[in-house]
N, C-alpha and C positions, 0 to 999 in steps of 0.2 A: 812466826809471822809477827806477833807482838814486840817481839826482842830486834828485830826489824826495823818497827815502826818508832819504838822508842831509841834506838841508836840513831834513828834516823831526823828524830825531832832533837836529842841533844847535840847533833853537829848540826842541824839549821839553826837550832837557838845561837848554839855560839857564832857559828859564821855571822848570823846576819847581827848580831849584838856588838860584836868589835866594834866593825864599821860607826856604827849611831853611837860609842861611847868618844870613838876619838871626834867627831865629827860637835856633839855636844861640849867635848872640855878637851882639844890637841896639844894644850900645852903641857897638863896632866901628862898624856899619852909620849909625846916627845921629850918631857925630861927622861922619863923613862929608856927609851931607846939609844938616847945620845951616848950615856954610859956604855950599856950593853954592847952598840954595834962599835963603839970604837975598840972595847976589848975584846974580842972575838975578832979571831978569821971568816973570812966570806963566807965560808959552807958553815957553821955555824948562828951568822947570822938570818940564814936562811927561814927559819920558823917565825921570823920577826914580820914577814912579808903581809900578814894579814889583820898587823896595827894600826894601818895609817891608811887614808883615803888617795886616789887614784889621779895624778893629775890628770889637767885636765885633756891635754892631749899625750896620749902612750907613745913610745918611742917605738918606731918600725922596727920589725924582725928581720932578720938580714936571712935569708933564704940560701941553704947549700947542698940543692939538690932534695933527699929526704933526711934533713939538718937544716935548724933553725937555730939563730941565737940570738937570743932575747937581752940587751944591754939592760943593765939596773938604770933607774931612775935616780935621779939627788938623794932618794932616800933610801936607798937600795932595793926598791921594790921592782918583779919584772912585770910592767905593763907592757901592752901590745894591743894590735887590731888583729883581730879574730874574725872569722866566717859559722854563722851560727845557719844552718837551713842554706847555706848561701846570702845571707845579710851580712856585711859587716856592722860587728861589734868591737867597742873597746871594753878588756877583761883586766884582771889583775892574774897573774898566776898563783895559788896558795898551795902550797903543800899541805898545809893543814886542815884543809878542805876535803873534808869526804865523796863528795859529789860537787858536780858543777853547779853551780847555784846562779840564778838568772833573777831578776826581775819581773815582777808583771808585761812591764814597759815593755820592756826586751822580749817577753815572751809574746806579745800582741805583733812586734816588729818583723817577728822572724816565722809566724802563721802559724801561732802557737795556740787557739782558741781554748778556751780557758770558761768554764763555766762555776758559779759562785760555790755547786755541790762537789766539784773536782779539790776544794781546798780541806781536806777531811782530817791531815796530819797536821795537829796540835805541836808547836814550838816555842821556845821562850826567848824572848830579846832581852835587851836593856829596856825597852820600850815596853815589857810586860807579854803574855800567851798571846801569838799568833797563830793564825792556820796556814800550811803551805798545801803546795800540788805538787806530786812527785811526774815528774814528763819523761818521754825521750828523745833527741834530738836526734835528727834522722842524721847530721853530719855537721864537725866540730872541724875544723879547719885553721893552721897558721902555717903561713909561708906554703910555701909545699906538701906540709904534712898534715894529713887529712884522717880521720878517725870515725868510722859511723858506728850509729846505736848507740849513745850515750846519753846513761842517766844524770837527771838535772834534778834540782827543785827548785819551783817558783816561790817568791815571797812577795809581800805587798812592796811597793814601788817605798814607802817611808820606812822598809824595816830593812832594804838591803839596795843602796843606791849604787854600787860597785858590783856587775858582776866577776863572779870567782871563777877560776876555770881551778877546779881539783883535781883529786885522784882518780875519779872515774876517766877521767881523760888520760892524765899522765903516765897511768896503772899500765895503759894501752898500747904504752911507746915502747922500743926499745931498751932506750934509759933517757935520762934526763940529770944532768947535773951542772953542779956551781961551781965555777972557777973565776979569778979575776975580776969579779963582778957584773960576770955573764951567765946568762944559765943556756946551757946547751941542751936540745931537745932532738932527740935520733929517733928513728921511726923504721 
C-alpha cells in the first residue's frame, strides 16, 4: 500500500508541476519543444503532450461510431471535450499521466464532494508539497466512447489548471494511437 501511495504522489507531483512550470516561464518550455517536435515523427512526438498548457477552446472529437479522433492542436497536443459524471469538461490527453487527474474546480462541477480530510496523499509540484484526494469517477466519456469506474486524483485548483485525461482511462480502451497528427481512440 505504501509503494502505492508513493508512486502515486510521484505522478501527481509531476503531472500537476509541468503544467505551473510552462505557465510561469513558456518561453523556456517552447524553445525547448520547437527543436524536438520538428525532428521527430508524430508518434514520437507524442510524450511532449504534457508540456504546454491547454488552449483555451479544445478542438471537437469527431466521433465514429465506438472511434474517436482527436485532431492535435498548433502545438500538437490532443485536447478535446470530455463528459466527466456527465458534465462536460475540457481535458488534455497525456500519456504520461498515470491516473486521470482533475481539479478541485472540476471535481466540485461534476458532484465530486470533496472534504478538507479526503486530501491525505502528499505530492510535490513546482510550487512545493501539496496534498491530493485519490476519487473515482463513476463515468469518463468522449464522443461515443464511454468508460466507468475510473481512478482520478484531485489537486488544488493553483497546482493543476488543465485537467489530464491518462492511463487509467486510456489503459481501458482497445487501443489508442498516433498517426498524422491525430490520435485515434478504439473502444
Amino acid at each position: 500500500m505504501l509503494r502505492k501511495l508513493l508512486f502515486l504522489g510521484v505522478f501527481a507531483g509531476t503531472s500537476a508541476s509541468i503544467p505551473i512550470l510552462y505557465q510561469s516561464n513558456p518561453e523556456m518550455l517552447d524553445g525547448l519543444l520547437k527543436p524536438a517536435v520538428a525532428s521527430k515523427p508524430a508518434e514520437e512526438a507524442q510524450p511532449e503532450v504534457n508540456l504546454a498548457s491547454v488552449p483555451d477552446k479544445p478542438v471537437a472529437p469527431l466521433p465514429l461510431g465506438r472511434k474517436v479522433v482527436v485532431n492535435a492542436d498548433a502545438r500538437g497536443h490532443f485536447t478535446s471535450a470530455f463528459k466527466f459524471n456527465g458534465r462536460q469538461v475540457d481535458g488534455m490527453i497525456d500519456t504520461g499521466a498515470t491516473l486521470v487527474a482533475i481539479n478541485t474546480s472540476t471535481a466540485r462541477r461534476i458532484g465530486i464532494s470533496l472534504n478538507p480530510s479526503d486530501f491525505i496523499h502528499q505530492v510535490n509540484t513546482a510550487n512545493g508539497a501539496i496534498k491530493a484526494a485519490v476519487v473515482t469517477l463513476d463515468r469518463l466519456q468522449i464522443g461515443r466512447i464511454s468508460v466507468d469506474n475510473i481512478q482520478a486524483v484531485v489537486l488544488d485548483d493553483k497546482a493543476l489548471r488543465t485537467n489530464l485525461i491518462g492511463m487509467s482511462f486510456l489503459q481501458k480502451l482497445q487501443k489508442y494511437e498516433v498517426e498524422n497528427g491525430a490520435l485515434l481512440l478504439v473502444q
